[in-house]
N, C-alpha and C positions, 0 to 999 in steps of 0.2 A: 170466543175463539172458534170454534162450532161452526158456529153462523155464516164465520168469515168464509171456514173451509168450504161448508155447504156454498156459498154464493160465487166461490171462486169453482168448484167443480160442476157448477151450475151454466157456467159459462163456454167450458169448456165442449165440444163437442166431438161426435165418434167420425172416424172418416168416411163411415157411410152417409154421414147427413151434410158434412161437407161435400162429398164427391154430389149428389144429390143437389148442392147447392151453388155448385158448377153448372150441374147441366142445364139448369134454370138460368144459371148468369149468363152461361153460354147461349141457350136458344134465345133468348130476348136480346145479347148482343146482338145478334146473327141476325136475327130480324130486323133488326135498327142500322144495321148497317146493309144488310139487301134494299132497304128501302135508301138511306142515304147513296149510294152507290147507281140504285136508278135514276133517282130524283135529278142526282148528279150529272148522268150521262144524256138524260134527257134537256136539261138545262144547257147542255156544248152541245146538243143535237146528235149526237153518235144513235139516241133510240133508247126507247125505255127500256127493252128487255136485254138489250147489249152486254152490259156484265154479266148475267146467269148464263147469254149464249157463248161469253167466255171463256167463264168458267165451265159450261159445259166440252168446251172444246178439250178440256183434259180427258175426256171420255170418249168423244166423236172425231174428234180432230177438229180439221178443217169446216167439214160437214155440218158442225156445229152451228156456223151461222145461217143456216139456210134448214134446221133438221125441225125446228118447232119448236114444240113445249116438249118433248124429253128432249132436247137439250138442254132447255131451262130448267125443268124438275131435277139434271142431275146439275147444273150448276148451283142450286139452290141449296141441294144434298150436300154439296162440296164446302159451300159455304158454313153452311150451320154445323157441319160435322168439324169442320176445323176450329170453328166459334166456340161448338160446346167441348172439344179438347181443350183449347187455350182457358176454357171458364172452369174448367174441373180443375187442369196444373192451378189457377191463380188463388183456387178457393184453397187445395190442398197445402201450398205454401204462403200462405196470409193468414195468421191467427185472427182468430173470433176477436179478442181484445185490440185491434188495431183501429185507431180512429179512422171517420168515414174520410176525412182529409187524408191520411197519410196512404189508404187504398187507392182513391181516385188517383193520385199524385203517382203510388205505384204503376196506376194502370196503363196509364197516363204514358209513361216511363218505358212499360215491357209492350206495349203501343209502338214507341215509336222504336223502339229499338228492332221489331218486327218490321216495320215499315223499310227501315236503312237496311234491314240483312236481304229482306226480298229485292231492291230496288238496286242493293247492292249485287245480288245473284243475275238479277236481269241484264245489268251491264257486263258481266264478265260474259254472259251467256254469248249476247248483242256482239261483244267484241271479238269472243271465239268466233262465231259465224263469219263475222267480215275478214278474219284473217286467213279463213281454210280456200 
């Protein structure tokens, strides 16, 4: 009985090494997805560094397209810092005992549902603008 406890508190982990284990989930998402996201834009021709200069545009504005590499180092920053937030919430609400299937399928899941609420923000934005 012993055994069971030790291997079951064994399992368990402290929120520092989860959170810790986020931010690792987090910078390797963030980086796999800067790279998917360039790959991406370069393949439809828009330019390779186009998304980082986008996403730099939160910080430059407009400017952003035309500013360089700090606009790319903050679109990059933008990037990974929202990757390793979204990788710390995922690791903090995902127990240690959850099959590697039911995470991916989770992920998979708060994935898309991020996708529809941004793409759903974009449009009402899109719509507000046309109607002022």
């Amino acid at each position: 009985m012993a055994r069971a406890e030790a291997s079951g508190s064994a399992r368990r982990r402290s929120p520092g090494a989860r959170f810790a284990a986020g931010i690792v989930a987090g910078i390797i998402g963030g980086i796999l997805m800067i790279g998917f996201m360039m790959g991406y834009a370069h393949v439809m021709g828009a330019g390779l560094t186009t998304p980082l200069k986008v996403l730099g545009a939160f910080v430059y504005g407009v400017e952003a397209l035309v500013a360089g590499p700090d606009a790319m180092l903050a679109g990059a920053l933008i990037q990974l810092g929202f990757s390793i937030l979204l990788g710390i919430l995922f690791a903090l609400f995902i127990s240690r005992g959850t099959s590697t299937l039911a995470a991916l399928c989770a992920g998979i899941i708060v994935g898309i549902a991020i996708w529809v609420a941004i793409r759903a923000h974009g449009r009402a934005r899109a719509a507000q603008t046309q109607s002022i």
